[in-house]
C-alpha positions as CSV (number, residue, x, y, z in Angstrom):
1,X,17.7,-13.7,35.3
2,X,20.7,-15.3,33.6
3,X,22.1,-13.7,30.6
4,X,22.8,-16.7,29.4
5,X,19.0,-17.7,28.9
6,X,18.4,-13.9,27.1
7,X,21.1,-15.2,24.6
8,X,19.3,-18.5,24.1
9,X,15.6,-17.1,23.4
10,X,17.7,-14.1,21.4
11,X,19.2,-16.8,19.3
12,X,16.2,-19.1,19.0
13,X,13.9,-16.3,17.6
14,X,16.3,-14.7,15.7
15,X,17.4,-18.5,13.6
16,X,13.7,-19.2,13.7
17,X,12.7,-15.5,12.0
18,X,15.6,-15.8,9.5
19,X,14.7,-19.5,8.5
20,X,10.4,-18.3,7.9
21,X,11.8,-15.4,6.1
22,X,14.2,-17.6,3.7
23,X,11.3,-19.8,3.1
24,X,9.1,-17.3,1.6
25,X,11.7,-15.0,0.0
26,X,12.6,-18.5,-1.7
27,X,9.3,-19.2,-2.5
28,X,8.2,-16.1,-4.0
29,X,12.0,-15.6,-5.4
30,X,11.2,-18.9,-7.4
31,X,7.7,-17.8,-8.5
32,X,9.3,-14.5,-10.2
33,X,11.6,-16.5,-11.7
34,X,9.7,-19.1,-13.2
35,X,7.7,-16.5,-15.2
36,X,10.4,-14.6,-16.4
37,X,12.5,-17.9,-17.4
38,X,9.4,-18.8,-19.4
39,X,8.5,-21.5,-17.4
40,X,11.4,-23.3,-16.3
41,X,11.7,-24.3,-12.7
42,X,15.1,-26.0,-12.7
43,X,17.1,-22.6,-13.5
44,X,14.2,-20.8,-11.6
45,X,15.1,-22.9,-8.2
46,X,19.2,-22.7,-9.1
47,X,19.1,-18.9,-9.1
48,X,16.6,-18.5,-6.3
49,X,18.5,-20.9,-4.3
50,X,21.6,-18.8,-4.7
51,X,19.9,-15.8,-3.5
52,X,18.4,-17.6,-0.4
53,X,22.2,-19.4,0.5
54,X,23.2,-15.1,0.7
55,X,20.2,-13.9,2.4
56,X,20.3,-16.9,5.0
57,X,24.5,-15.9,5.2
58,X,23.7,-12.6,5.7
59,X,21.3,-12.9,8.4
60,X,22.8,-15.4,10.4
61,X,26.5,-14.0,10.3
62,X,24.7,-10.5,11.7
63,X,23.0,-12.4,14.6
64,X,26.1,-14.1,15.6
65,X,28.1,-10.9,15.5
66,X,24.8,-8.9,17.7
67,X,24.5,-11.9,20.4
68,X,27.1,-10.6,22.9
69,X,26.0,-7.6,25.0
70,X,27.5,-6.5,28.3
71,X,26.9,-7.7,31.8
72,X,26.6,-10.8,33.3
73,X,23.3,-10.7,34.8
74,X,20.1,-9.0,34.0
75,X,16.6,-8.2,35.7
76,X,13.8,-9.1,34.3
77,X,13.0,-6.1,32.9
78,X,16.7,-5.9,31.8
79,X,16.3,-8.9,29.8
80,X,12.9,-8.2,28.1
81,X,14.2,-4.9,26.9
82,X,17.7,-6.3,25.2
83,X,15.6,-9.1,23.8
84,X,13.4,-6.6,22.2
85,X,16.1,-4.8,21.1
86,X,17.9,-7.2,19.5
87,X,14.6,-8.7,18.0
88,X,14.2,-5.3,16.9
89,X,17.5,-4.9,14.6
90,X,17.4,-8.4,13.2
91,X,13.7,-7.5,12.0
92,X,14.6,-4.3,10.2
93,X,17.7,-6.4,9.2
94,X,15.6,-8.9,7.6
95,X,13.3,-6.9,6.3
96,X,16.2,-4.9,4.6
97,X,17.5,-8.1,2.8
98,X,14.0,-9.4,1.8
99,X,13.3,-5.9,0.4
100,X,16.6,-6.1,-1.5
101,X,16.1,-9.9,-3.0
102,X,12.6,-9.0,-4.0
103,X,14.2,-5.6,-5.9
104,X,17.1,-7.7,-6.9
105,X,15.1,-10.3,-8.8
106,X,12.2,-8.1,-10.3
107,X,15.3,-6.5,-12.1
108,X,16.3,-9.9,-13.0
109,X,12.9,-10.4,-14.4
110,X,12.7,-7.4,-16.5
111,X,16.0,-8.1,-18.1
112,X,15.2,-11.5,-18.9
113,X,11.9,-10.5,-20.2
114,X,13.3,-7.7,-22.5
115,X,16.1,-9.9,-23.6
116,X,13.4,-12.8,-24.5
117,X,11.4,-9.7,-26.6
118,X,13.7,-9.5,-29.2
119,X,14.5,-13.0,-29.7
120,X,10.8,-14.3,-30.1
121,X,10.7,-11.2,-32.6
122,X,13.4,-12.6,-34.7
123,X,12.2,-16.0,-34.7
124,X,8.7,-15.3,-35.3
125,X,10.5,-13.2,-38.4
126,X,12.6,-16.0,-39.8
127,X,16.4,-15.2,-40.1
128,X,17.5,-12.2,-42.6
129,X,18.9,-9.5,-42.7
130,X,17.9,-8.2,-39.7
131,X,19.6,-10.9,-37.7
132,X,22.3,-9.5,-35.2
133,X,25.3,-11.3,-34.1
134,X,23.7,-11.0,-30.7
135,X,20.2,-12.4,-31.6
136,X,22.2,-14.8,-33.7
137,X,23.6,-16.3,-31.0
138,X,20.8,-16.4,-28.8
139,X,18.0,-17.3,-31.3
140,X,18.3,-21.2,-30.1
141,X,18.7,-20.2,-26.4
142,X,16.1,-19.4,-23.9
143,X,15.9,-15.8,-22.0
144,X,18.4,-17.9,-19.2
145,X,20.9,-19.0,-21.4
146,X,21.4,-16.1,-23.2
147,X,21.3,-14.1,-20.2
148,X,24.5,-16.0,-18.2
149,X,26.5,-16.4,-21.7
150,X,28.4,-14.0,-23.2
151,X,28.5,-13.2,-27.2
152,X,31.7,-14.5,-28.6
153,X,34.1,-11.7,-29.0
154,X,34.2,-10.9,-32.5
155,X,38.4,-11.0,-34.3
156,X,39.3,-8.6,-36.3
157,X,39.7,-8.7,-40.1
């Protein structure tokens, strides 16, 4: 058996793995997202998107850098097992970086939903007092907005 046609199926299961696994870490990225953004699915798909472009990156650039292996030409048998192999290390590979997106935008979540806390809790209590310079400057802003923009550094008087 050709080496050549090991390298092919390798490469064709591997893309084909890496593009099913996108597709539901993006899909399931996005639905985290949209309930921690309060509902909004253009920042939700921007960020998830983002995350999905690495992941994709990630896993293709580690298949192209696993294809070669040494030898011309394998048996059979030969062939099977390097495919499985190979298979094998781009699964746990995958797995790895859908673990880590999933981890990666549960924290996301959980920031954005403690950030939002606050903020509904000085709305709902009408400016006073109690208003920060931080809350001040994300009262009008949504848990996103607030989240990507920094406070303005304060001068000194």
């Amino acid at each position: 058996m050709s080496i050549v046609v090991t390298y092919l199926a390798y490469l064709l299961i591997s893309v084909g793995l890496t593009v099913l696994v996108g597709r539901v870490l993006s899909r399931s990225g996005r639905l985290i997202l949209v309930d921690a953004l309060g509902g909004s699915d253009s920042a939700a798909r921007g960020i998830s998107s983002l995350i999905v472009v690495s992941f994709y990156l990630i896993s293709l650039g580690f298949v192209a850098l696993t294809v070669r292996t040494s030898g011309d030409s394998v048996t059979a048998r030969q062939a099977i097992q390097l495919l499985a192999t190979k298979i094998g290390e781009v699964l746990l590979l995958l797995g790895a970086l859908y673990l880590a997106g999933i981890v990666t935008l549960t924290r996301l979540r959980r920031k954005l939903k403690a950030q939002a806390q606050p903020a509904a809790a000085v709305t709902a209590a009408g400016p006073g007092p109690a208003l920060t310079s931080r809350s001040a400057s994300s009262a009008g802003q949504s848990p996103a907005q607030s989240l990507w923009r920094p406070d303005p550094k304060r001068t000194a008087q």
